[in-house]
C-alpha positions in Angstrom: 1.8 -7.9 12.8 -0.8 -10.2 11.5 -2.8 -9.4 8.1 -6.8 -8.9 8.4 -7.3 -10.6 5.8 -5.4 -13.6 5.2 -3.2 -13.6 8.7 -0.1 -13.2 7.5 2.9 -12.0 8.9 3.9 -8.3 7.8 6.8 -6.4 7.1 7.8 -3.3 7.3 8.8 -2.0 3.4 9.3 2.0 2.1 6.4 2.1 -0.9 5.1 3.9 -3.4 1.2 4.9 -2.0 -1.7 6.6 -3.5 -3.4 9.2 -1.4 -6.3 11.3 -1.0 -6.4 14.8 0.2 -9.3 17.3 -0.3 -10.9 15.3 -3.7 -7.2 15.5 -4.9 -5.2 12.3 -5.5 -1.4 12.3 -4.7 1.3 9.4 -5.9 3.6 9.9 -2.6 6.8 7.8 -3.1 9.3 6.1 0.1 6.0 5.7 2.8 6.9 3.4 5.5 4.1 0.7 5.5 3.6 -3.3 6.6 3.2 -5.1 3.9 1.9 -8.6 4.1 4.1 -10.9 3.1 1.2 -13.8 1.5 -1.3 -11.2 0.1 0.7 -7.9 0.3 -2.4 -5.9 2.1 -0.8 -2.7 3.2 -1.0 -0.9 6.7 0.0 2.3 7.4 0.4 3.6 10.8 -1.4 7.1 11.5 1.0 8.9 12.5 2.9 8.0 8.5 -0.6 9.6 7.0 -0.6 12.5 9.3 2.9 13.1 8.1 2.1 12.8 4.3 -1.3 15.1 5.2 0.6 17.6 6.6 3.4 17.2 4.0 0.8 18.0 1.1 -0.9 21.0 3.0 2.8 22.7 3.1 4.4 24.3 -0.1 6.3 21.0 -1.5 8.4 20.0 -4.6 6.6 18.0 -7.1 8.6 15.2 -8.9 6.2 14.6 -11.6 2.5 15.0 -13.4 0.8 11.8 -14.7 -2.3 12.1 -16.7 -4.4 9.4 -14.9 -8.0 7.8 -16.9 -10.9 7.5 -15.2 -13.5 4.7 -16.2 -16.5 3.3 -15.2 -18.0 -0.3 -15.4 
């Protein structure tokens, strides 16, 4: 696969994503995404945030709590 942005190549890497769900934000480790190899622009397919969606909706184990700030410019 090509990157948008810079239009290099991809490759497929497990990573460590943030993700949105219902105004919550979820750190959600070993997602199978293509990684650009120049810029390292991600891409997930839909079918891997359908799986993560559905993942967080279920009863699941939580590995850890981070305090996260919030700032504005």
């Amino acid at each position: 696969m090509l990157c948008a942005f810079c239009e290099g190549r991809t490759v497929r890497r497990k990573v460590t994503a943030p993700h949105w769900l219902r105004g919550k934000l979820y750190i959600v480790k070993n997602v199978e995404a293509e990684v650009c190899r120049e810029c390292g622009e991600r891409y997930y397919h839909a079918k891997t945030l359908d799986a993560i969606d559905a993942k967080l909706l279920r009863k699941h184990a939580v590995k850890e709590r981070l305090q996260v700030e919030v700032v504005a410019l």
